[in-house]
N, C-alpha and C positions, 0 to 999 in steps of 0.2 A: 318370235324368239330371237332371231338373226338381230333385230332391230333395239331389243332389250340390249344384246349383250354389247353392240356400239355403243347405247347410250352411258353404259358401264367402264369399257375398255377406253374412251374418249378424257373423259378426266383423269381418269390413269394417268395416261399418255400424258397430258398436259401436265402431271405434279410431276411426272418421272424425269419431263424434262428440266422445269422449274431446279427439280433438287441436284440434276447434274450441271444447270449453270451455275446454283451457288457454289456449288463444291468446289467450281472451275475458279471459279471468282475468289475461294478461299485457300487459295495455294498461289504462290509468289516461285517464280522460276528464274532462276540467274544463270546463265550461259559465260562469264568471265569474274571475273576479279574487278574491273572497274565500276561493271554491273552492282556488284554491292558494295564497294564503297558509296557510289550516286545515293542507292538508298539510305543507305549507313546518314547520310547528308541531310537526309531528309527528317527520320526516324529514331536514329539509336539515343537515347536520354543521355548517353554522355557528352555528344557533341551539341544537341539541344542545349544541356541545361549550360556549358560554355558559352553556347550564344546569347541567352537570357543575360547571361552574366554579364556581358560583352555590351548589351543592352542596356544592363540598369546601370553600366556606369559611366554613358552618354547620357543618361539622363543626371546621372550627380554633375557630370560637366554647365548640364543647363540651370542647373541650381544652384551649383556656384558662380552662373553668371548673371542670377538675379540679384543677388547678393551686393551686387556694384552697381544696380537703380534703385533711385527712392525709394522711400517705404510712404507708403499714403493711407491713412485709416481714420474711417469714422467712426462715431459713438454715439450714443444715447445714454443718461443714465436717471435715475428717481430713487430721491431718499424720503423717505418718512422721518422725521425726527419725534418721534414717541415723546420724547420728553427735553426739553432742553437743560441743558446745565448752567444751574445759577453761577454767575462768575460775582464778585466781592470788590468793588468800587469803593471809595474812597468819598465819607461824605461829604465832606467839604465840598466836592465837585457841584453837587446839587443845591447845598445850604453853608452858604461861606461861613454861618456860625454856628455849625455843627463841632461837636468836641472834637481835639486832635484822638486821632486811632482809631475814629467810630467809623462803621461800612454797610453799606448798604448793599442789599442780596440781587442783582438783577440779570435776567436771562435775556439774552442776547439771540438773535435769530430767528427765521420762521418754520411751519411745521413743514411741508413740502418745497422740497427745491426738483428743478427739472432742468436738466443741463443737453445739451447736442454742441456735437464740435468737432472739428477734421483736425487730424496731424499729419505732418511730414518731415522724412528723414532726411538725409542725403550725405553719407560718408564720400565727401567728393574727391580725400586722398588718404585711401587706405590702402597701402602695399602688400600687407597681409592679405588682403583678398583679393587684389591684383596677383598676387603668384598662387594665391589658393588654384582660381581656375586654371594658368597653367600643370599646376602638380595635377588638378582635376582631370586637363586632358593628357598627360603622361600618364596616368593608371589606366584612361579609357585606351591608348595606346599598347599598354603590359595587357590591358585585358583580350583586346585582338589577338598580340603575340600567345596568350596563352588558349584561345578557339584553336591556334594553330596545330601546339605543340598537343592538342589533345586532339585534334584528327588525325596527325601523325602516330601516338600511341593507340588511336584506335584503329585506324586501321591495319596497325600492325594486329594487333589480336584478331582483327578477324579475319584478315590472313592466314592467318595462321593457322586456323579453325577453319576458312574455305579450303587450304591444302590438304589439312587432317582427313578433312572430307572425301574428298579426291583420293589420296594416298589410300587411304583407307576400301574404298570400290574398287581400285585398282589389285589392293591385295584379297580383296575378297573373291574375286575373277580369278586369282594365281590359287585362293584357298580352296575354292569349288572344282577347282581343276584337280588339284592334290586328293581332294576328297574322292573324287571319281578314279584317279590313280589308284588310291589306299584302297577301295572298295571292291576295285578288278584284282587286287592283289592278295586282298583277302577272299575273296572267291575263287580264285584260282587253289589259293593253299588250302582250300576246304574240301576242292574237288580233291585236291592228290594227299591229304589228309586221310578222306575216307577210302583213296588207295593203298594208302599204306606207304607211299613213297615218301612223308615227311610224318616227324612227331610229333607230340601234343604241343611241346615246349617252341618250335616251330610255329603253328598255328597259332599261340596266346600270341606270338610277337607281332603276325601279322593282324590278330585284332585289335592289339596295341595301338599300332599303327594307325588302323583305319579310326579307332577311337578319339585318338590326337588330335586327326585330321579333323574329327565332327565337332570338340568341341576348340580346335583354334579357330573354323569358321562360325560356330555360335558365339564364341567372345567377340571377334571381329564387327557381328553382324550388331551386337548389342553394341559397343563402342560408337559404330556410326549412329545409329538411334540417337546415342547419349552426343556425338555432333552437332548431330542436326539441331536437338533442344538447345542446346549451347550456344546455336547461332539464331536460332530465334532467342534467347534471351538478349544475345548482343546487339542484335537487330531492332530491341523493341517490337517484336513480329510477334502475332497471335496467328496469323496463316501460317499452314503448315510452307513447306520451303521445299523447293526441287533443283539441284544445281544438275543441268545439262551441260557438261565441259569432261574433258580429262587431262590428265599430268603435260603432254607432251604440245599443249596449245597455248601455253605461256610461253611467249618469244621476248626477255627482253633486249630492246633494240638499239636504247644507246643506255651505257654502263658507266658512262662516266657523271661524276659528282659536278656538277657547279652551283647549286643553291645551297643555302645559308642552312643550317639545321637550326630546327624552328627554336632548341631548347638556349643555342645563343643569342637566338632574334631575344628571347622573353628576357635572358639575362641584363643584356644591351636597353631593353624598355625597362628595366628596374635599377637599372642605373639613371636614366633620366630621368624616370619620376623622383629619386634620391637628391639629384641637381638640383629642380626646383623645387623638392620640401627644403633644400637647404637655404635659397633661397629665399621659400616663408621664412624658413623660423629666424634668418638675419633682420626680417620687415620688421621682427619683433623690436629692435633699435631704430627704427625711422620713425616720425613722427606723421601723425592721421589729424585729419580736419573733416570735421563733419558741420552740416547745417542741420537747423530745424526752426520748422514753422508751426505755430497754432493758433487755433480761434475758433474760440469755445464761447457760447451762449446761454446764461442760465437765468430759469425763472423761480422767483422766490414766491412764497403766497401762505397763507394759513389757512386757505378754502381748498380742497380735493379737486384737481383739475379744472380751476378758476382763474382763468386770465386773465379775466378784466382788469381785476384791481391786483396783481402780480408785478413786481418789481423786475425790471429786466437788468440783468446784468451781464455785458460783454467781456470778454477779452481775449486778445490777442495777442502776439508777439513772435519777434522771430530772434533766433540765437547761432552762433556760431561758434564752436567747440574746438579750440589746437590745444595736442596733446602732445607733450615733448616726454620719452620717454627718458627717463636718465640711469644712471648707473644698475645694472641688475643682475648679480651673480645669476640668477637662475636662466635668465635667457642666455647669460654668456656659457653655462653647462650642459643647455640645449643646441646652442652652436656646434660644441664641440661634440657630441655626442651623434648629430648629425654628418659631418665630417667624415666622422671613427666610421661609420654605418658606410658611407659613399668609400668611403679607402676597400672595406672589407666585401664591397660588391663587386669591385674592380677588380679584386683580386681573384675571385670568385670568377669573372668574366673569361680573366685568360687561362684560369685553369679547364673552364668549360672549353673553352678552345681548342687547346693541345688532347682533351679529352675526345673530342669528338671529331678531331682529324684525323687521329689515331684509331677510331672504331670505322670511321670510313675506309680508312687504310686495309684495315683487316680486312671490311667488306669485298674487297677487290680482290686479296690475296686468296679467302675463301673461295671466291667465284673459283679461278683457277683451280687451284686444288680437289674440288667436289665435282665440278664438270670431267678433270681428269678419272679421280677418281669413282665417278655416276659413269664413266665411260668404258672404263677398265672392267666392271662389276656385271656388264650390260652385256659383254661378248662373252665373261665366263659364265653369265645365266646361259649363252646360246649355244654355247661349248658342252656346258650342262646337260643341256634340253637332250642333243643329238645323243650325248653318250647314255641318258638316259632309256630315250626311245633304242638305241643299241644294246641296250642291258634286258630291255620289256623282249627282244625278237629270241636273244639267247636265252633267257628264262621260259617261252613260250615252247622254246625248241630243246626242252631241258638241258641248254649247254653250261649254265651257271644255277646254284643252288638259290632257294629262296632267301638264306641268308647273303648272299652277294648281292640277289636283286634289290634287296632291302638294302641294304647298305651303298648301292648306287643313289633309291633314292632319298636316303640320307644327304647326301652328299648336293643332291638338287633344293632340298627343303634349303640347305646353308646358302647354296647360290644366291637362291630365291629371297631369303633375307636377309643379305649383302644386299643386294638390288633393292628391294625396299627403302633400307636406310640410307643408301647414295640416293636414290632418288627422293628420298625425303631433307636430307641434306643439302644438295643444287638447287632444291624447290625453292627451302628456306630462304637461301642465299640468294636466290631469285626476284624473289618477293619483298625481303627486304632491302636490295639495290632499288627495287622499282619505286617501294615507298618512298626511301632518303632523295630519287630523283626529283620527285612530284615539291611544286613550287609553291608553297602554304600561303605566301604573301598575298 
């Protein structure tokens, strides 16, 4: 029997563990913020599908630089001619005393022709596609700058959504706390309830109370849920996700700004790719020389793939094409309009400028002010806490009435969410100094 029930308990054991390493294997656990950016790098489809993008338009650079070697191509082709068309000769040709105006009906050509023959191209000065592949590689250039500015805005959101996170277990440690407070307080007024020492209207306050309490930390509790999902979508994550970290482990270390924000770098690249579309569309006035070669070989016959007696006929030839462009309103309204576009990107450039020194500016000022005031918030939580735990010893020793102790901890609930929102506040401000430092190039 002993030996049965091993034979049984042994594959157990073996699926039981199988199922606890995938489970292990199916959860992704982040300990920082750079933590998931890396990933974010790797995974999240916004920053992917940037890179694709960044991608395909290294390869339009390499196709606009085919575009300035030969073109070489071969052929093959076969007609049947079903029927030939009588052409109307002139009889005299055949019978010098044939009447003036008479003609005779004769078809010209054979049934099957069979032709083979290479071409070649070679625009050897064409400006237009000389600046094409530069503009080509100015977009490939805006397309880098813009992987950039879309890691920067991603990682802002999921910062965002890592703090929410954070912030969020933090308060639900302060909720469960409060709960357990409400719940001694309401039990306490239940005991001196059925003494007789307090009234009905007494007692609903302190269930009130403890009710608050259960359902701000089931909101809370449901909020992180609704996080967590939020960060696996941002993530592209199908594993579940465990962030081990809290609020007070984010140090950032240098605060000052010296990199470019990425949303100038992209402006600055759409200006150059602007420069040299301007300069296509001026190529449009220069004049292009192209060559071309052929030799082509065709066989004539009135037999279905008969060589023998098939007429061979060659030809070849080579040509040389300059094209002087002259007068053309519409390329000279493409100039201009080109121009008008390059003025208005410019303009564009140094407004994003002053824009975005100005929001750095703030970042700095903010720092200040949220750390002061996350700091201010911090001591009257503590200030709180103690007069709190002072209110619990005199209501225990009925020196204050259950409406006063209620109303002390009133007074702590407000600390407690002052504290929250400073420390949700310096987080922000935290986390976005840390991103604008990070060097996209």
């Amino acid at each position: 029997m002993t030996q049965i029930v091993k034979i049984i308990i042994k594959p157990l054991v073996v699926l039981s563990i199988l199922f606890h390493c995938s489970f292990v294997k199916a959860q992704v656990t982040f300990n920082s913020l750079e933590a998931v950016l890396r990933y974010a790098d790797e995974h999240a489809t916004s920053i992917q599908t940037s890179e694709k993008q960044e991608d395909l338009l290294g390869l339009k650079v390499k196709e606009s630089k085919t575009n300035l070697r030969p073109t070489i191509s071969s052929y093959a082709s076969y007609n049947d001619n079903i029927s030939l068309q009588p052409v109307l000769i002139p009889s005299q040709i055949f019978d010098p005393t044939a009447p003036e105006g008479s003609f005779n009906e004769v078809e010209f050509g054979t049934k099957f022709n069979y032709s083979i023959g290479t071409s070649a191209q070679w625009d050897i000065l064409n400006f237009q596609k000389l600046f094409a592949v530069k503009t080509a590689n100015a977009e490939w250039e805006q397309g880098k700058r813009n992987t950039a500015l879309q890691k920067m805005n991603t990682y802002n959101t999921l910062a965002n959504t890592y703090y929410s996170i954070l912030l969020t277990q933090e308060a639900i440690a302060i909720y469960e706390e409060n709960l357990s407070v409400a719940t001694t307080i309401h039990t306490s007024a239940e005991g001196k309830y059925d003494k007789g020492v307090i009234g009905e209207a007494e007692l609903n306050l302190s269930e009130i109370k403890k009710l608050q309490a259960e359902n701000t930390l089931s909101i809370t509790k449901s909020n992180l849920d609704q996080l967590y999902v939020q960060l696996q979508s941002q993530l592209n994550c199908t594993d579940s996700i465990r962030i081990e970290d809290t609020m007070d482990v984010f140090i950032l270390e240098d605060e000052s700004i010296t990199t470019v924000h990425p949303e100038i770098l992209v402006k600055k690249a759409e200006i150059e790719k602007q420069e040299q579309f301007l300069k296509q569309t001026k190529a449009l006035r220069y004049p292009s020389l192209s060559l071309t070669y052929q030799n082509t070989k065709t066989w004539a016959s009135d037999d279905f793939f008969n060589f023998s007696n098939s007429n061979e006929l060659p030809n070849q030839f080579f040509g040389a094409t300059l094209t002087i462009p002259f007068r053309n309103s519409s390329n000279k309204q493409k100039i201009k309009q080109s121009k008008l576009e390059l003025e208005i990107k410019q303009h564009e450039l140094e407004n994003t400028k002053l824009v975005k020194q100005k929001e750095d500016e703030l970042l700095v000022l903010k720092r200040n002010q949220t750390t002061e005031q996350h700091s201010q918030n911090e001591k009257i939580l503590e200030l709180q806490k103690k007069n709190d735990t002072h209110a619990i010893n005199k209501y225990e020793k009925d020196i204050i009435s259950l409406n006063d102790r209620l109303e002390q901890y009133d007074d702590l609930l407000i600390a407690q969410d002052n504290y929250l929102q400073s420390l949700g506040a310096v987080t922000i401000n935290k986390y976005q100094l840390f991103i604008r430092t990070l060097n996209y190039e």
